[in-house]
C-alpha positions in Angstrom: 144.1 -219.8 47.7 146.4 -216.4 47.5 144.2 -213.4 48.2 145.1 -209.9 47.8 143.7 -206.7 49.7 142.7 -203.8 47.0 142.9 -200.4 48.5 139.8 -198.4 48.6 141.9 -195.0 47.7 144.0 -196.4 44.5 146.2 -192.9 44.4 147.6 -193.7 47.4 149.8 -196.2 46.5 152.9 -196.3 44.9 153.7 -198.1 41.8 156.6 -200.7 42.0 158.5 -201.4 39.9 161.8 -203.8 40.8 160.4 -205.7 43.8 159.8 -203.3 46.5 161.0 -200.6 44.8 159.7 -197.4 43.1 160.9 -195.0 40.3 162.5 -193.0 42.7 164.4 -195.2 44.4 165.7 -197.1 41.1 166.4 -193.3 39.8 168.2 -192.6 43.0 170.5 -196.4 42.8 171.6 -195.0 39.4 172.8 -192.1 40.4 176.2 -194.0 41.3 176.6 -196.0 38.2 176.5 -192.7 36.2 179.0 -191.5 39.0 181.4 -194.0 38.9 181.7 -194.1 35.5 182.2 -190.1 35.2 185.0 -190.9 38.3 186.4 -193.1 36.1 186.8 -191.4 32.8 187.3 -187.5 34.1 189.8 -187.8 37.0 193.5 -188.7 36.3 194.7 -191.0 35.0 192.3 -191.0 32.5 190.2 -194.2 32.1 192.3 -196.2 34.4 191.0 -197.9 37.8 193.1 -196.1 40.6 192.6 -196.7 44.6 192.2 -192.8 45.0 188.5 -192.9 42.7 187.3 -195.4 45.0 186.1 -194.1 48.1 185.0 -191.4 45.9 182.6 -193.9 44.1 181.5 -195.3 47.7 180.6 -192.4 49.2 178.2 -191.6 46.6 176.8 -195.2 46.5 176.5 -194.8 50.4 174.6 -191.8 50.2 172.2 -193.1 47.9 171.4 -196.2 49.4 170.6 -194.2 52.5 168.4 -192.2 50.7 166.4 -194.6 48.7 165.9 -196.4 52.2 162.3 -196.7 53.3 161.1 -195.5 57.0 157.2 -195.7 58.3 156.1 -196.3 54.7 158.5 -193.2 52.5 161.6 -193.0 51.0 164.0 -191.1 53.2 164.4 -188.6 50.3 160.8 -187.3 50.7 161.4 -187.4 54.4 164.2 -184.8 53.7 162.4 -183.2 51.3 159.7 -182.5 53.8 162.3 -181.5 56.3 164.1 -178.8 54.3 160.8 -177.2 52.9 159.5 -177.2 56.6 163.3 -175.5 57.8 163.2 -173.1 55.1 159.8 -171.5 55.3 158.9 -167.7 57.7 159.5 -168.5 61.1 157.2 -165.3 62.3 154.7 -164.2 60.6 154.0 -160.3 61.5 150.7 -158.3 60.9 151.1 -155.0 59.2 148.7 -153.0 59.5 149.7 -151.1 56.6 148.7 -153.5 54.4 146.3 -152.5 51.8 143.8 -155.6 51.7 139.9 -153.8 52.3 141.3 -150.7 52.9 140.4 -147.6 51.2 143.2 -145.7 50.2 143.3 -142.2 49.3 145.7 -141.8 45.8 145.9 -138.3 44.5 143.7 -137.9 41.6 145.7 -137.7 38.3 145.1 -135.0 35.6 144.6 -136.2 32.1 146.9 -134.4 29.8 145.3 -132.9 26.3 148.2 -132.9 23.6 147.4 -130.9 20.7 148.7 -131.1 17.4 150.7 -129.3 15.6 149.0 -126.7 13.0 150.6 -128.4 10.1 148.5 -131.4 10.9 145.2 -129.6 11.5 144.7 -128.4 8.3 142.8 -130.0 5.9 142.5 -129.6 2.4 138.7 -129.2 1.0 138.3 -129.7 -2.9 136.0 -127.4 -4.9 135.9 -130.3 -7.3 132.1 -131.2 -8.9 131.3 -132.9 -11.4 128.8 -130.3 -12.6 132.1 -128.0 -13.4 133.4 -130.4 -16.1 132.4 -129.4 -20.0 131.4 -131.5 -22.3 134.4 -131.6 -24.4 136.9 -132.8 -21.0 134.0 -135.4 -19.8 134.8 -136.8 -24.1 138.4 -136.4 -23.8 138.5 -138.5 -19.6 135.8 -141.2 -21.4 138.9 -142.0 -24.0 141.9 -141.6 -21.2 139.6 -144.0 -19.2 138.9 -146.8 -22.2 142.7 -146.3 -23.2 144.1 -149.7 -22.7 147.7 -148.3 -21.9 145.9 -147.3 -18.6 144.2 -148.8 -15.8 141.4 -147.3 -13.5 141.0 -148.3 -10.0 138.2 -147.6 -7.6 138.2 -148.8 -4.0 135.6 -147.7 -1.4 137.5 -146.4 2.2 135.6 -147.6 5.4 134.2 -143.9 5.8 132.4 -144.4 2.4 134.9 -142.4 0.4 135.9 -143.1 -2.4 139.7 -144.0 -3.7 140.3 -143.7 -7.6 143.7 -144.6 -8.9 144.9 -144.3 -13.1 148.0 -146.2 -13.6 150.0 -146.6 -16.9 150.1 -150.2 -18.0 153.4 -151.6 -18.6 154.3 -152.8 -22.4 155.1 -155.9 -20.8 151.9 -156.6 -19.6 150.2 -155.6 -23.1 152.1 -158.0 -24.9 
């Protein structure tokens, strides 16, 4: 009877998915397919098979067959991978010891500027309006303006508790 072993750590290991072979190793063996057939329909003459287009299309098919190639376990394009990040990266690292981590630094102290207005936009307008100062005969004559149906009366409260009142003429269109 056929026994297999399961692997305690399951993320470990790779999916396959042709055989012995991974994603990235099937992505990299179709890299040349897509190549050839761009060799084939871009370089001159067009969409004909000419000796010049082939060691164009095997050097590409050489390169990634060596790099979908398998050593101690990964693909060799992880193993360069690994090599060029490694290459790449701050050979020295130097201390500074101007650096600013738990340091206390002393910045000069910044005034706040005050910005004052201009006088046109200080002043403010106070009403001597009361209602006290209204006769008898103009409270008559704003109770028929205000049941007049050719206008309308609005009052909306302001977040201050204020008071915003509005009379618009209706349009005839509206009345109609």
């Amino acid at each position: 009877m056929r026994t297999t072993v399961i692997p305690a750590q399951i993320t470990t290991v790779e999916d396959k998915i042709a055989g012995n072979l991974n994603f990235t190793q099937i992505a990299i063996l179709i890299i040349p397919v897509f190549w050839a057939m761009l060799v084939y329909e871009i370089f001159p003459p067009y969409a004909l098979f000419v000796l010049y287009k082939l060691p164009l299309i095997l050097i590409v098919l050489a390169i990634c067959v060596i790099l979908s190639m398998r050593i101690k376990g990964k693909v060799v394009l992880n193993w360069l991978i690994v090599l060029i990040r490694y290459n790449l990266r701050p050979k020295y690292y130097l201390f500074n010891k101007n650096d600013t981590y738990l340091r206390t630094l002393d910045l000069p102290q910044i005034s706040k500027r005050t910005y004052k207005l201009p006088k046109f936009a200080q002043i403010k307008i106070k009403s001597n309006f009361s209602a006290s100062g209204i006769k008898a005969i103009g409270m008559i004559k704003l109770k028929s303006f205000i049941k007049n149906p050719k206008y309308s009366l609005s009052l909306k409260p302001n977040k201050k508790g204020g008071l915003y009142v509005g009379l618009e003429q209706v349009r005839e269109e509206s009345f109609k």
